[in-house]
C-alpha positions in Angstrom: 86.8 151.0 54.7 83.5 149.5 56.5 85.1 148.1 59.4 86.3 152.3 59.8 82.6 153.0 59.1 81.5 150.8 62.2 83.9 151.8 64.4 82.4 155.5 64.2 79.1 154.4 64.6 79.5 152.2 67.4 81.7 154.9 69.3 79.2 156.4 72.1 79.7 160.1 72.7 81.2 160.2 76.5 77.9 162.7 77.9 75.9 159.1 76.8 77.7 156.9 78.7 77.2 159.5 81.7 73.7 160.1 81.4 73.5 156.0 80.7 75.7 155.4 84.2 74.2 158.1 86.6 70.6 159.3 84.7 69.8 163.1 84.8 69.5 163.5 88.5 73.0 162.4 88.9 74.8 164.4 86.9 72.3 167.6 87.9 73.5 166.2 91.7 77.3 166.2 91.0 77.0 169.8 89.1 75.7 171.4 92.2 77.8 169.4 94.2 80.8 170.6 92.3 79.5 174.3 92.4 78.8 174.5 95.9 82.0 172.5 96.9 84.2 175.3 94.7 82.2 178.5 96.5 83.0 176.8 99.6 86.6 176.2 98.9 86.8 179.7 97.4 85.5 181.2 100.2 86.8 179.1 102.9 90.4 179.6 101.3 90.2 183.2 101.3 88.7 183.7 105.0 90.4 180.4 105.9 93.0 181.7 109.3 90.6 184.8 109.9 87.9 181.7 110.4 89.9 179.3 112.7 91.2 182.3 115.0 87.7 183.4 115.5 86.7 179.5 116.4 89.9 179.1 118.4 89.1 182.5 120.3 85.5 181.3 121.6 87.3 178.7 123.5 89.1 181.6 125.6 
């Protein structure tokens, strides 16, 4: 029964090891990393072909 007991109160939530390993501006930094990277992909994906024949055509 206490050995359960200190098993739950040594157990670190996982957002504390985070903020522990990287601090606050890390984690902002990968947030808006990982937004701007998904609008890009979103974007890029859905324009993708229409973008490269545009690029391709400027060479011709």
């Amino acid at each position: 029964m206490e050995n359960e007991n200190l098993t739950e109160e040594t157990k670190i939530p996982k957002w504390k090891l985070w903020v522990k390993r990287f601090g606050i501006g890390g984690i902002i930094f990968f947030t808006v990393k990982g937004i701007i990277t998904s609008t890009l992909i979103y974007f890029l994906g859905k324009n993708f072909w229409i973008i490269i024949k545009d690029y391709v055509a400027q060479w011709f």
